[in-house]
C-alpha positions as CSV (number, residue, x, y, z in Angstrom):
1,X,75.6,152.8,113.6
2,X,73.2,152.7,110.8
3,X,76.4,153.5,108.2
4,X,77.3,150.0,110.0
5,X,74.0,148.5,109.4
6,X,73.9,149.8,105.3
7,X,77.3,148.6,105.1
8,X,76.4,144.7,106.5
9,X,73.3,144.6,104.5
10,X,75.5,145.5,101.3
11,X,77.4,142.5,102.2
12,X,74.8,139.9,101.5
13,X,75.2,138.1,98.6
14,X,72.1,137.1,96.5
15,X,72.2,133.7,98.0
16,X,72.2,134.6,101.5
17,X,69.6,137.0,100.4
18,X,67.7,134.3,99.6
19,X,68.4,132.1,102.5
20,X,67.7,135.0,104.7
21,X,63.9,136.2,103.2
22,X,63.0,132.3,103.0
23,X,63.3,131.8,106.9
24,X,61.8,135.2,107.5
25,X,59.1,134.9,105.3
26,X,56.1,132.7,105.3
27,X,54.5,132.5,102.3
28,X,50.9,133.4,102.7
29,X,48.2,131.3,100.1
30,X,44.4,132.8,99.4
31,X,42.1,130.4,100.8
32,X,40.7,128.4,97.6
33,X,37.3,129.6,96.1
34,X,35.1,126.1,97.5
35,X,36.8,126.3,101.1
36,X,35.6,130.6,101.1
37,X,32.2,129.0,99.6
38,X,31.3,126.6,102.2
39,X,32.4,128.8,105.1
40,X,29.9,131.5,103.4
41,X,26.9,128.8,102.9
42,X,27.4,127.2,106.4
43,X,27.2,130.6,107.6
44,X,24.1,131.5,105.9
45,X,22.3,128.4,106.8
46,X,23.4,128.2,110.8
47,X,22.1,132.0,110.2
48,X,18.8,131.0,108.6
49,X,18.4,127.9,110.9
50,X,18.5,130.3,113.6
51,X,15.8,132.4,112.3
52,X,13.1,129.8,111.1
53,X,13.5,127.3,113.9
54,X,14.1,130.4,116.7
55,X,13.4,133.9,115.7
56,X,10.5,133.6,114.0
57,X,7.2,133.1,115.8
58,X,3.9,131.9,114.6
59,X,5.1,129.4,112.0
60,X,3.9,125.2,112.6
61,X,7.1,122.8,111.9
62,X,5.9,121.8,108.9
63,X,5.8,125.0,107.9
64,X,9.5,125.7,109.6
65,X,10.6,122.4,107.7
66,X,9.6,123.3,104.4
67,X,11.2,126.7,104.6
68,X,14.3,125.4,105.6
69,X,14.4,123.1,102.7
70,X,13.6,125.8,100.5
71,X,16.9,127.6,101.8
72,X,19.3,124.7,102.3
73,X,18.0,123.8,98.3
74,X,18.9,127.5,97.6
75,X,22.2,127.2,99.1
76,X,23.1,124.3,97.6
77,X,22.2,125.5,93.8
78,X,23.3,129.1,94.2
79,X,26.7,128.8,96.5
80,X,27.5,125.4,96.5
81,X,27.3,124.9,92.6
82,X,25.8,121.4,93.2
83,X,24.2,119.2,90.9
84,X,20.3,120.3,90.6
85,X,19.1,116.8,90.4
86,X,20.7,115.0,93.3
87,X,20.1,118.3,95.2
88,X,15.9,118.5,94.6
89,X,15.5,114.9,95.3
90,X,16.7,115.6,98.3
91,X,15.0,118.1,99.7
92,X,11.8,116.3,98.4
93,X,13.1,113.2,100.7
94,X,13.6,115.4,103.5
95,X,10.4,116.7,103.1
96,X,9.0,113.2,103.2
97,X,10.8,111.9,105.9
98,X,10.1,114.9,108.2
99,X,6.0,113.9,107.7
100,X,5.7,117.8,105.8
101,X,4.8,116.2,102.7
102,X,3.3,112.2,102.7
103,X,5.1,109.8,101.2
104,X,3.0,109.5,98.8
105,X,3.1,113.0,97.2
106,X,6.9,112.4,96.3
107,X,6.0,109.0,94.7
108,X,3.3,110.9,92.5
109,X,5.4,113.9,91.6
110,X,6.5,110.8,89.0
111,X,3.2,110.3,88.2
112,X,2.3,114.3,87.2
113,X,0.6,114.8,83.9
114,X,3.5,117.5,83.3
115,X,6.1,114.8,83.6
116,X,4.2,112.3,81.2
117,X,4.4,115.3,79.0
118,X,7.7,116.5,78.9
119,X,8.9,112.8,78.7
120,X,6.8,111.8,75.5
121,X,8.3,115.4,74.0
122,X,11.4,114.0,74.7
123,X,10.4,110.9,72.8
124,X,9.3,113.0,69.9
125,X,12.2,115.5,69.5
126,X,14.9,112.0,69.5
127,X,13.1,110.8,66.7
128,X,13.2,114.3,64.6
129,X,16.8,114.7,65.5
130,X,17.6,111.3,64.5
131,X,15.7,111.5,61.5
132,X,17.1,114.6,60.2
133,X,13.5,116.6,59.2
134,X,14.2,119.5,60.7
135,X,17.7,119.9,59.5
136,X,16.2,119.4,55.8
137,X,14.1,121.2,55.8
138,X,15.8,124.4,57.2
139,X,18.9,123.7,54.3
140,X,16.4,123.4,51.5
141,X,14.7,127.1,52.5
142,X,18.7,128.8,53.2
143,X,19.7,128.2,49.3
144,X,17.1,130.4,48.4
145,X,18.2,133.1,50.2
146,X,20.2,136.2,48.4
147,X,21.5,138.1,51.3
148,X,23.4,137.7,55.2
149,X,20.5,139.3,56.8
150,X,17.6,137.6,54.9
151,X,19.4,134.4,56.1
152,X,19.3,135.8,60.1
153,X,15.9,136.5,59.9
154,X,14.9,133.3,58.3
155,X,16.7,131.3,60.8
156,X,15.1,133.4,63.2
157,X,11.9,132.3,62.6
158,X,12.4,129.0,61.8
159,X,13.9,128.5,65.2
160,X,11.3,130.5,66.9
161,X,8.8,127.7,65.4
162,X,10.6,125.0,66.7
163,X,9.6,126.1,70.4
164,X,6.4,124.4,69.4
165,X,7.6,121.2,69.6
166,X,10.7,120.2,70.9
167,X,10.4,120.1,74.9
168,X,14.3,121.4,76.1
169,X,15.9,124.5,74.6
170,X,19.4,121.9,75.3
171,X,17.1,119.4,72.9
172,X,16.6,122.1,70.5
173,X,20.3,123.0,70.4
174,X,21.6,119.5,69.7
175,X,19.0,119.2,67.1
176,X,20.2,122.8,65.1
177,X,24.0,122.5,65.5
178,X,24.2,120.5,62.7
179,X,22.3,123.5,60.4
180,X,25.0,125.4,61.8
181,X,27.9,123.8,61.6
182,X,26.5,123.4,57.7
183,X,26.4,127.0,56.9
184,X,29.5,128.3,59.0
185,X,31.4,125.8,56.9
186,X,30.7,128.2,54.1
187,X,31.1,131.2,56.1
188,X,31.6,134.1,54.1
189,X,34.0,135.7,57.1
190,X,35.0,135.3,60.4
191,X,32.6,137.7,61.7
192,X,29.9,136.3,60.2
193,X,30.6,132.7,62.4
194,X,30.9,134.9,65.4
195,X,27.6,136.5,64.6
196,X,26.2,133.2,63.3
197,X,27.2,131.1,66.2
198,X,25.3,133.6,68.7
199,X,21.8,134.1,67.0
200,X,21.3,130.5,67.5
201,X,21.9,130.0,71.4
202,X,20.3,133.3,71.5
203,X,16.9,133.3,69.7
204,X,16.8,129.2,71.2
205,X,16.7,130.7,74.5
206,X,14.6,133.7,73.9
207,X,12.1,131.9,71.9
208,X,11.5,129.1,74.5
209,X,8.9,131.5,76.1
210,X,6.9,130.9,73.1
211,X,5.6,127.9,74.0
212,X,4.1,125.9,77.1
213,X,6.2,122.7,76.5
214,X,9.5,125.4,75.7
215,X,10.8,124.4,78.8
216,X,9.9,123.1,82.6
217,X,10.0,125.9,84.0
218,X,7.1,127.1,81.8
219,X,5.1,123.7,83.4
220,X,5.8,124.9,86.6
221,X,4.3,128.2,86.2
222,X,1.6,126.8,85.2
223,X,1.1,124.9,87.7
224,X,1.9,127.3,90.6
225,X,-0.8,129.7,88.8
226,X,-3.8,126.9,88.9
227,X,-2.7,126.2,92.4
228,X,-3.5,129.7,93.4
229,X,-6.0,130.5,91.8
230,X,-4.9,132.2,89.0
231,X,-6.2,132.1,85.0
232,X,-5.7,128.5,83.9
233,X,-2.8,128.8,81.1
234,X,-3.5,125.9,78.7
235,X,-1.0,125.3,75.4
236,X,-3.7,127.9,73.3
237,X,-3.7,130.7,75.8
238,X,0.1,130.6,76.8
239,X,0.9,131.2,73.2
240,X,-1.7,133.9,73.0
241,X,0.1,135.7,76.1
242,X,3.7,134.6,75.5
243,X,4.3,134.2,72.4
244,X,4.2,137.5,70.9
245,X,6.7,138.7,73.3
246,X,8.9,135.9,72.3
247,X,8.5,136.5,68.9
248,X,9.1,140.3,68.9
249,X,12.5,140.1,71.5
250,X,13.7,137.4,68.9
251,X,13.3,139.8,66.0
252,X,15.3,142.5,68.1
253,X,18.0,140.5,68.7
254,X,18.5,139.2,65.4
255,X,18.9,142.8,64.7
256,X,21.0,143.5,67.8
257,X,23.3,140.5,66.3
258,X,23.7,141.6,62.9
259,X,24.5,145.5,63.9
260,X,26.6,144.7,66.7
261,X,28.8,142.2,65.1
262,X,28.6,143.1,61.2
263,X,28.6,145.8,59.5
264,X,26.9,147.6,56.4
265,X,28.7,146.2,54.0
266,X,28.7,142.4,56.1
267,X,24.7,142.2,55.9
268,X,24.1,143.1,52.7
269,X,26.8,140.8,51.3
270,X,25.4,138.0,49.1
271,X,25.6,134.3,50.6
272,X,27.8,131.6,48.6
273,X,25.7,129.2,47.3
274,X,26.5,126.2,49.0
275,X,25.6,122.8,48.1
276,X,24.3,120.6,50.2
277,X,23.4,116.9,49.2
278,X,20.7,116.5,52.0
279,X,19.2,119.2,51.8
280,X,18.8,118.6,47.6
281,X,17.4,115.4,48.3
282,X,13.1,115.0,48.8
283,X,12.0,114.3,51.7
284,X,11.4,110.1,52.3
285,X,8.1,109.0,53.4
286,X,8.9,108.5,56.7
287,X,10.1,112.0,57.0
288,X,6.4,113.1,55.5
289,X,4.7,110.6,58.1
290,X,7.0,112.4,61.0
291,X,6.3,115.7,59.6
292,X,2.5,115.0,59.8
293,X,2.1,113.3,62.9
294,X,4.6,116.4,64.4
295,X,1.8,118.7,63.0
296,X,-0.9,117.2,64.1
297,X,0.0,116.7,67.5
298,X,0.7,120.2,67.8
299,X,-2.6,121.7,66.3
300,X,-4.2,118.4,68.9
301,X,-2.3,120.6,71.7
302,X,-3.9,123.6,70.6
303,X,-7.6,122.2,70.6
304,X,-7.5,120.4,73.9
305,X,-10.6,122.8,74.8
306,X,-12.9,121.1,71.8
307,X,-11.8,117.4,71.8
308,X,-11.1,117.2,75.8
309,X,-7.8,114.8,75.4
310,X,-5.1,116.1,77.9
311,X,-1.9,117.1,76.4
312,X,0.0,114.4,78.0
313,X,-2.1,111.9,76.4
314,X,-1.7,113.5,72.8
315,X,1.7,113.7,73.5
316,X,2.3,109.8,74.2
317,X,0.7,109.0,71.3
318,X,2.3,111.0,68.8
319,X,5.7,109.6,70.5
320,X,4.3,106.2,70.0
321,X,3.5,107.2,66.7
322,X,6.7,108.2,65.7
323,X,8.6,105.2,67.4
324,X,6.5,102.8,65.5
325,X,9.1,100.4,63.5
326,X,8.0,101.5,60.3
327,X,8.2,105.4,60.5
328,X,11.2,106.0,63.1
329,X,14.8,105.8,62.4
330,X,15.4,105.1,66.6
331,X,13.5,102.2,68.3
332,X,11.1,103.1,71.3
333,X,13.6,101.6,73.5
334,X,16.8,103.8,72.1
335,X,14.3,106.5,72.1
336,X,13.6,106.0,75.8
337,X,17.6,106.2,76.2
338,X,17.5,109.7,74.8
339,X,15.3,110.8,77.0
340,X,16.7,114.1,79.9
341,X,15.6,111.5,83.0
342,X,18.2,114.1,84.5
343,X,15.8,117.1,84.0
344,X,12.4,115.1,84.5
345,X,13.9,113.9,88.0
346,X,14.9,117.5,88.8
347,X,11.1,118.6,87.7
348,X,9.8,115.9,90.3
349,X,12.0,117.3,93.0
350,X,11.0,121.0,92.6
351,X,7.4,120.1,92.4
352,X,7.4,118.3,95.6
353,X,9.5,121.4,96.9
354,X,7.0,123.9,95.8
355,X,3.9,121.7,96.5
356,X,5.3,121.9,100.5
357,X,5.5,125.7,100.5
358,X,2.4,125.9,99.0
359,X,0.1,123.0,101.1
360,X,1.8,124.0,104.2
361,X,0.3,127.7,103.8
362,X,3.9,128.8,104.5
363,X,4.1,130.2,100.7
364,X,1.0,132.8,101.6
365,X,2.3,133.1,105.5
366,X,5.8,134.3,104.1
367,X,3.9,136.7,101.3
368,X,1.6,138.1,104.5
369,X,4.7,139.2,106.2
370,X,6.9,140.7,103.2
371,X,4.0,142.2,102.6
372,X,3.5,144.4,106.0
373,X,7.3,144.4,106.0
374,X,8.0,146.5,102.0
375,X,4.4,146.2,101.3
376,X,3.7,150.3,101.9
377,X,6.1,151.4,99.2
378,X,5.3,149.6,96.4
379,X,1.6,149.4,96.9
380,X,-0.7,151.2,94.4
381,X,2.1,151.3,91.5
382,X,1.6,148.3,89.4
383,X,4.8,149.7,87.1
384,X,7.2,149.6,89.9
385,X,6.0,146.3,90.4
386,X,6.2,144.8,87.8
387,X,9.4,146.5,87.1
388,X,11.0,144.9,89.8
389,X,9.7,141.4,89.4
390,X,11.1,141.5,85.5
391,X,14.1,142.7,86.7
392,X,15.1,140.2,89.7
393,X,14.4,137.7,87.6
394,X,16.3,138.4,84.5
395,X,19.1,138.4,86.4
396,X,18.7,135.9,88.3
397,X,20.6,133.6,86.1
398,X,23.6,135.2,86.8
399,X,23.3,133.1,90.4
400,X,20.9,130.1,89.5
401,X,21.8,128.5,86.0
402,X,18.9,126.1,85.7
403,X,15.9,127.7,84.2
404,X,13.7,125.4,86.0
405,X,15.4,126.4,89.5
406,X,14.8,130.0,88.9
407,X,11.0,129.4,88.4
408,X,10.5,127.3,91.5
409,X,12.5,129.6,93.5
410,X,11.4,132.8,92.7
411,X,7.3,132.0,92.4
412,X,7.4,131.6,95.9
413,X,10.0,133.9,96.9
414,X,8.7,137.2,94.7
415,X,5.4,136.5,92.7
416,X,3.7,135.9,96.1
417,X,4.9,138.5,98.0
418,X,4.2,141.0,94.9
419,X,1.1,139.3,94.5
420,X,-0.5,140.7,97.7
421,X,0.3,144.0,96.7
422,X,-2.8,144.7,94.6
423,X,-1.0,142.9,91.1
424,X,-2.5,139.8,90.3
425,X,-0.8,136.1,90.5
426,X,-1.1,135.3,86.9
427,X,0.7,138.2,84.9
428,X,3.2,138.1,87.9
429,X,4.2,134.9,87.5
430,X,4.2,134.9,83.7
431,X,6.2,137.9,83.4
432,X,8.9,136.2,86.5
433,X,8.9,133.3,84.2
434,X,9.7,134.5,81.2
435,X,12.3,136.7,82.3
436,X,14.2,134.4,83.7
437,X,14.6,133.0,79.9
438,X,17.2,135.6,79.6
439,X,20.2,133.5,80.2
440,X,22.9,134.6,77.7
441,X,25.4,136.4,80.1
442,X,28.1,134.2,80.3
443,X,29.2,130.4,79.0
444,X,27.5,128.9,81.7
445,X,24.3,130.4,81.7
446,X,22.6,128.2,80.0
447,X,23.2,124.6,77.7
448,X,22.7,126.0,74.2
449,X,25.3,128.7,75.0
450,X,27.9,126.5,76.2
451,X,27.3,124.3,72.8
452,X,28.1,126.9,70.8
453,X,30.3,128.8,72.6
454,X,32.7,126.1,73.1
455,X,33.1,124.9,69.7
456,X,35.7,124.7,67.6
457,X,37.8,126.6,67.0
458,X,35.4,128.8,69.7
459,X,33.3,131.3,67.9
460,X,33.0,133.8,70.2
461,X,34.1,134.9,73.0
462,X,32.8,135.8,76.7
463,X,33.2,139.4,75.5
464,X,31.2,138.8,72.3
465,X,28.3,137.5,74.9
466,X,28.4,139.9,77.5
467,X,28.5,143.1,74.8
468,X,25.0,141.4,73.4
469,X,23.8,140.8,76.6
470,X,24.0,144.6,77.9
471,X,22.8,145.9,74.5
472,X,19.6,143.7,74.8
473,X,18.8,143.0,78.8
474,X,17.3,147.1,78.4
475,X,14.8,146.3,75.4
476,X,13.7,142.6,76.8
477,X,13.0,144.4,80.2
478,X,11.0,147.4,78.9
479,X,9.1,144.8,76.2
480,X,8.3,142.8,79.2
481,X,7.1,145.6,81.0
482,X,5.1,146.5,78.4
483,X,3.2,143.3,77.7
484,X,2.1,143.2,81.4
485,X,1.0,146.8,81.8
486,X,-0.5,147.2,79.0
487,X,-0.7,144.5,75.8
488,X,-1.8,141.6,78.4
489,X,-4.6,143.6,80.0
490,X,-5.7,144.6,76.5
491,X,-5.9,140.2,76.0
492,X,-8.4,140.3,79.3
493,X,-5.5,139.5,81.5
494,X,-6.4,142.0,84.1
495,X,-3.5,143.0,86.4
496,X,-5.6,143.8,89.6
């Protein structure tokens, strides 16, 4: 009987083969990547709605409410890959609506000095992009230059400065492609683009920390540390405590880039002397005026403590300054269409967000408990602390891509829990905050890596991004580590 079988089945032609495993066989599809995401993040929240509104005891409902935002907000970002924007608003109306926060507080988050600032820096960096200062003046130092690595370390620094003044590290990348687009058209090889293209996301990302206006989520920390108590962190001190660490990691991977992606022969080779007619040119008068009232505003910044004008108020006037119709090349109302509304909306949200954890006392409730939960373990070794603080957050942008997300979600979530462990609030949040600047992973990480990654023809690869990142993630995490155990206590930054 089974020679009988053998021989039937020998018998089949292809086609009714064919016909045969077609009826027999369904065809079985993998379940698309957003179906398998929602069924994970409705999950998690029926999970988590179970646990704050159920499980766990001693918590008011505003208290439950503002949790629950926090975590739905979370979802949203980390699974859901929704906008950030649409997403805080949100949860700052749901907030509102639920009486956690007043309705008032959400119109004011508007109204915060830190938004006034960041939108007259937005003012300011449109008028130096469209006027083309800082290109100029980068082009007319590069043709002095002899050598590939001379050039790296130059635009190193020069970049690093530019921290001090333009508000967005996306701002900052717009306003420098140019610069590069001008010297890899002269590029000496291909390596040298590939190298060329990643120092500048790189060192614009890295060098961000540098600054209090670097980025939003540097405003937020501040802001979360005077709300608990912690050293105030005006422009002056935040570059005394920041941006020497910014500085230094910069440096490193500049070298990182050049020996990982060039070799001997590569850095030392001379650069061709490229002519470029801008750069020959002098600079106009209104290019000096900008130049000056840039300066000014941000030595103005510096001395806040001696002439008492907030920083938002310097700020507006220098971006009235520079929009004035005979010094800008943009009008204040084109200016005013330049402007990232998208990222000053998201700030409001998130500070509405983080206001409710905090005024609600769940914030220091949630800390309380993690703290007699893991407290024992960690307690009475500052290293491991820290250590783990830097750590979660550097990677953190593997999950949450906005910079300003990471810092309103992982204040609340890590500094305060750490925080009751004997380590004080301020070096906590500061070293959470600028370790979540690390975010050079992958394409998407961050804006200024997607510019230049996805030029073309594309300079590097994801391959080329991820060997940099696990060559430098080791030296940013120890450098950190250091600063907070033992260079920031050295500045009177005590970490008990």
């Amino acid at each position: 009987m089974a020679e009988q079988s053998l021989h039937n089945i020998t018998r089949l032609t292809p086609a009714k083969l064919a016909d045969n495993s077609s009826k027999a066989v369904v065809p079985v599809t993998a379940m698309p990547l957003k179906q398998v995401k929602q069924i994970i993040a409705a999950l998690i929240l029926g999970f988590s709605a179970i646990l704050i509104f159920g499980a766990i005891d001693g918590l008011t409902m505003p208290m439950r409410v503002s949790v629950a935002v926090f975590v739905v907000t979370l979802v949203c970002w980390v699974i859901l890959d929704l906008p950030e924007t649409p997403v805080a608003l949100s949860g700052a109306i749901a907030l509102a609506v639920t009486g956690t926060v007043s309705n008032e507080a959400v119109y004011a988050a508007l109204g915060k000095d830190i938004i006034w600032l960041m939108l007259a820096a937005f003012i300011l960096a449109a008028v130096l992009q469209a006027s083309g200062l800082i290109e100029k003046l980068l082009l007319r130092n590069l043709t002095r230059l002899k050598s590939v690595r001379s050039l790296f370390y130059l635009l190193t620094l020069f970049v690093f400065m530019t921290a001090f003044i333009i508000p967005s590290t996306s701002a900052r990348a717009a306003i420098l492609l140019p610069v590069y687009v001008a010297i890899a058209g002269s590029a000496v090889s291909a390596g040298f683009t590939r190298a060329l293209a990643l120092l500048f996301p790189t060192i614009i990302l890295l060098s961000a920390g540098a600054s209090l206006t670097g980025a939003g989520a540097h405003l937020v920390a501040a802001d979360f540390i005077s709300r608990t108590g912690g050293r105030e962190m005006d422009f002056l001190s935040w570059i005394a405590f920041a941006a020497p660490f910014s500085l230094l990691i910069s440096l490193i991977a500049c070298e990182l880039i050049l020996r990982l992606f060039l070799d001997a022969e590569e850095r030392k080779q001379s650069l061709p002397q490229w002519v470029d007619e801008q750069a020959e040119t002098a600079l106009t008068r209104q290019q000096k005026m900008l130049l000056l009232i840039t300066g000014a505003t941000v030595v103005m910044f510096a001395t806040t403590a001696l002439h008492g004008i907030d920083m938002p108020l310097i700020a507006l006037i220098a971006a009235l300054l520079v929009t004035s119709e005979k010094l800008s090349p943009v009008s204040f109302k084109k200016a005013l269409k330049l402007v990232e509304w998208n990222l000053l909306l998201f700030l409001a949200g998130t500070l509405v967000i983080g206001e409710a954890l905090l005024t609600t006392g769940t914030a220091e409730l949630i800390a309380q408990r993690m703290l007699n939960a893991f407290g024992a373990g960690l307690a009475g070794y500052p290293a491991l602390i820290i250590g783990f603080a830097a750590i979660t957050a550097t990677l953190a942008h593997i999950v949450i891509n906005s910079r300003t997300a990471r810092a309103i979600v992982l204040i609340p979530a890590l500094c305060l829990p750490l925080a009751g462990l004997g380590i004080a609030v301020t070096p906590l949040i500061l070293v959470v905050t600028l370790a979540s600047g690390f975010c050079q992973t992958l394409l998407v990480s961050a804006k200024p890596v997607t510019l230049f990654g996805t030029a073309d023809p594309q300079p590097f690869s994801q391959r080329d991004l991820l060997r940099l990142a696990l060559w430098l993630i080791v030296p940013f995490i120890g450098l950190l580590m250091i600063f907070a155990l033992l260079i920031w206590p050295m500045q009177g930054m005590s970490l008990k």
